[in-house]
C-alpha positions as CSV (number, residue, x, y, z in Angstrom):
1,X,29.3,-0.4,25.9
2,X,27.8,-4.0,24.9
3,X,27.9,-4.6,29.0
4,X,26.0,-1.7,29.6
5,X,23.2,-2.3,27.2
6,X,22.8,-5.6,28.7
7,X,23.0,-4.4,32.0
8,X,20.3,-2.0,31.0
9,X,18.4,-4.4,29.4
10,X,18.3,-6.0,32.6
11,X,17.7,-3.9,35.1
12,X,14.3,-3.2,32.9
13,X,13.2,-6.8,32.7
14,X,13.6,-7.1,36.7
15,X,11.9,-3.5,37.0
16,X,8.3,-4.6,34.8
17,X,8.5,-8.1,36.7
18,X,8.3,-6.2,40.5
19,X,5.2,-6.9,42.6
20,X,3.8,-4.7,45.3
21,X,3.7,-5.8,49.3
22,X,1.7,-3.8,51.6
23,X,2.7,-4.7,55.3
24,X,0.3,-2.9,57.7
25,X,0.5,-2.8,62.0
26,X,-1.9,-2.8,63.7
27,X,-2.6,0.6,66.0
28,X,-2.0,-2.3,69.3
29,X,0.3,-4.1,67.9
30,X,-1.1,-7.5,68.3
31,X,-1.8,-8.2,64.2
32,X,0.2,-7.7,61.1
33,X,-0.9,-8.0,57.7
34,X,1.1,-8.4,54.4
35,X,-0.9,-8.2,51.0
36,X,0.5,-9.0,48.2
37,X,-0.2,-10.1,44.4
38,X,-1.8,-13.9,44.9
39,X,-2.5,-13.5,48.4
40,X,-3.0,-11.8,52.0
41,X,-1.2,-12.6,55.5
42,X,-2.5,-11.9,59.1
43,X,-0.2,-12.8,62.0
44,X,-2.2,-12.5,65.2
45,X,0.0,-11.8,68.5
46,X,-0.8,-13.1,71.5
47,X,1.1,-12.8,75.2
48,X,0.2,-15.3,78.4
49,X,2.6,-14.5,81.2
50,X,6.1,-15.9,79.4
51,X,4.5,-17.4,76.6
52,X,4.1,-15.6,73.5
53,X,1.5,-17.1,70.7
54,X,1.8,-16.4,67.1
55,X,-0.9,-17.5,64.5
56,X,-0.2,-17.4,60.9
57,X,-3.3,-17.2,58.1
58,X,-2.6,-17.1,54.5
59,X,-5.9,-16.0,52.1
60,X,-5.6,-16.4,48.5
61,X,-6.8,-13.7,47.0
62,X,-9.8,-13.7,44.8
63,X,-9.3,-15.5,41.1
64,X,-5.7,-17.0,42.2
65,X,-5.8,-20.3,39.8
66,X,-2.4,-22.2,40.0
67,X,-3.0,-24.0,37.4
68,X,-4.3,-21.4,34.8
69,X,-8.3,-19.9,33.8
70,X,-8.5,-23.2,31.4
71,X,-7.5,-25.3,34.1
72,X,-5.5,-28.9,34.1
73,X,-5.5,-30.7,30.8
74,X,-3.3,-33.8,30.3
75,X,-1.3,-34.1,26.8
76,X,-3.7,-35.3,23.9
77,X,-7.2,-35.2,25.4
């Protein structure tokens, strides 16, 4: 019984701590984009002959601050 509490317990910790990815294709195919909680992707597609080109651009999105709203603040200051 005890494992199954626990179990429970942690199925709902993992459950409140999911984020939400939205991966969208474009109509042609060429770009992708994945959006997510800090920030946004776009993979552009290209195709020359043989060669195919992929480029990669990560935004953050808006009020993303690594280190916290108060900022850095060493010990003691």
């Amino acid at each position: 019984m005890r494992a199954l509490i626990c179990l429970g317990l942690l199925l709902a910790a993992t459950a409140a701590n999911a984020q939400t990815y939205t991966t969208t294709v474009s109509p042609d195919q060429r770009t992708v984009t994945t959006t997510g909680p800090t920030s946004t992707a776009t993979t552009q597609i290209s195709r020359n002959a043989n060669v195919v080109t992929r480029t990669t651009t990560i935004t953050p999105n808006s009020g993303y601050q690594p280190m916290g709203s108060a900022g850095y603040k060493p010990m003691g200051r």
